[in-house]
C-alpha positions, 0 to 999 in steps of 0.5 A, a space after each residue: 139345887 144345893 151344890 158341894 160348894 154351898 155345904 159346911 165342912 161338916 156337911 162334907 165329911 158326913 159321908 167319909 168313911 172313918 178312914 178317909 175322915 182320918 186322912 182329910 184330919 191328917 191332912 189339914 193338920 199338916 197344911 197348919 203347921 207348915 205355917 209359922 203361927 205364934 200363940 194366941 193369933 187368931 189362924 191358930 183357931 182354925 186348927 181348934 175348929 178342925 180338931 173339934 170338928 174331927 175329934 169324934 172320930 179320932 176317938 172312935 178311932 182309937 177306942 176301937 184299937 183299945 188305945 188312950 191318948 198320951 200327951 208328953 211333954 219333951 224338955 226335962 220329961 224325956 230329954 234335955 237340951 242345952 246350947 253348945 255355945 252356952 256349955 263351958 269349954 272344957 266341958 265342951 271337949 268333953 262331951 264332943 268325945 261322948 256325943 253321937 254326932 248328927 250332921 243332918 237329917 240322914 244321919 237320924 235313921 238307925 238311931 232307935 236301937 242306940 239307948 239313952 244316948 247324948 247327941 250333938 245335933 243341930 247347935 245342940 247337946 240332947 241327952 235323952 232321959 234314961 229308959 227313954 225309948 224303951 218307956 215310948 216302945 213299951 207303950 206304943 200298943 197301948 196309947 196313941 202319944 202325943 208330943 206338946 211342948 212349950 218350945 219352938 216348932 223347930 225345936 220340938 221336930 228336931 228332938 221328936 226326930 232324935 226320940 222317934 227316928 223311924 216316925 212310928 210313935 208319934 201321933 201329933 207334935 205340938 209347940 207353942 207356936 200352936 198354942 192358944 194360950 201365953 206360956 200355957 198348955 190345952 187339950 184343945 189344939 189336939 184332934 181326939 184327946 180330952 179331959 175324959 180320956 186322956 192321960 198327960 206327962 209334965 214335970 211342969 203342973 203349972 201349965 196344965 192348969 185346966 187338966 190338972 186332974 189329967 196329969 202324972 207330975 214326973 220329977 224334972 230331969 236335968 243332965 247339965 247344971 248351970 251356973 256361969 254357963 251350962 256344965 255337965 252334972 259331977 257323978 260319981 265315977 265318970 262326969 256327967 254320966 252316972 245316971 240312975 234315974 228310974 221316973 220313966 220305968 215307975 211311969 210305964 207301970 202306971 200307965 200300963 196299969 191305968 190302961 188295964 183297969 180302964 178298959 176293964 171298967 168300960 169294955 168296948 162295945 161292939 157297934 158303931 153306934 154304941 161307940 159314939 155313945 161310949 166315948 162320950 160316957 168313959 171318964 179316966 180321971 177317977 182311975 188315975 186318982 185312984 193310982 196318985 193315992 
């Protein structure tokens, strides 16, 4: 008599619904990241073991609500992040009279609606990229995002915290402390996106050099300068504070239109078992070359 104890992982979850499939994933995902892995440790495949084993039906998932994975990275794509300590102290006085402090955890909701702004938070100065939250907003409907960043763990939950206050954007965030390679990004640590269907932003090629063909290069984004220690950017008016950049507009026209053409050329079919075949047929890469020309 075989027993629940005696079946795979696999095996057991045959029988969940999509649904309770994506709880059982959420769940796992969770339990892994309370743990401080760094790169390259041996736990961190159980995370790709669990992110191949449910990744079919995050994709069915997100196919079915007409939706492609977006993998961004944080640092001089959205934001940049300096140490306070590191700022020189004049500049220090300065930006101490722009910056929305943020003192604890309490003080990050409501922050959605505040712009683009310059935040003193947990040691640091975080100036969000121009157009930041109306970029993440306008494309919210249309792909599932997912944060992946070369920082700490910490790091990148404090700045997703800044960047999405109410938790409604973010599918999944990585750090390299999840990463399986030394000072270099995969798709394999995320459940459901891949080469296939996935669209990446990276001011940083480099380090995608398996999915480069996945990826739309943004130009770097650097609010502070540094040289003998950080400084804030000269503007023309007021320091630090003429900032033009328009990357994030031009990439939202992009997306949205790689998004369009993509469902255009494959129309989501009705039944679950069309579906299945359907994931594993699609391909965005084409039309994302055919946007870089």
């Amino acid at each position: 008599m075989t027993t629940t104890s005696d079946l795979s992982y696999e095996d057991r979850l045959k029988d969940l619904s999509n649904e309770d499939l994506l709880k059982v994933a959420d769940r796992l995902l969770q339990i892994k990241n309370i743990s401080e892995f760094s790169c390259n440790q041996k736990r961190n495949r159980l995370l790709i073991q669990f992110s191949r084993l449910l990744g079919n039906t995050y994709k069915r998932c997100f196919f079915e609500k007409k939706k492609l994975p977006l993998v961004l990275d944080l640092d001089h794509t959205l934001l940049h992040s300096v140490r306070i300590c590191t700022v020189l102290k004049d500049d220090q006085d300065y930006l101490n009279k722009k910056a929305i402090v943020v003192s604890s955890d309490n003080d990050i909701k409501g922050l959605g609606s505040s712009g683009d702004n310059l935040y003193n938070y947990r040691g640091m100065y975080t100036k969000l990229r121009p157009h930041t939250r109306d970029f993440l907003k306008q494309l919210s409907d249309r792909f599932e995002v997912f944060v992946y960043t070369l920082g700490t763990r910490a790091y990148a939950r404090n700045m997703c915290r800044l960047l999405d206050p109410e938790g409604v954007f973010f599918k999944s965030i990585k750090s390299r402390d999840d990463s399986t390679f030394e000072d270099r990004k995969n798709l394999d640590i995320l459940a459901g996106p891949d080469e296939k269907n996935t669209i990446i932003i990276d001011d940083n090629k480099y380090v995608w050099e398996e999915h480069n063909n996945n990826l739309i290069e943004i130009d770097e984004y650097k609010f502070f300068t540094n040289d003998k220690g950080h400084i804030l950017k000269k503007g023309e008016e007021e320091v630090g504070f003429d900032d033009k950049d328009e990357a994030l507009k031009s990439i939202s026209e992009v997306l949205q239109g790689v998004h369009k053409n993509f469902f255009e050329l494959f129309p989501v079919p009705q039944t679950d078992v069309e579906l299945q075949e359907y994931t594993k047929s699609v391909d965005v890469r084409p039309i994302l070359k055919a946007y870089r020309k």
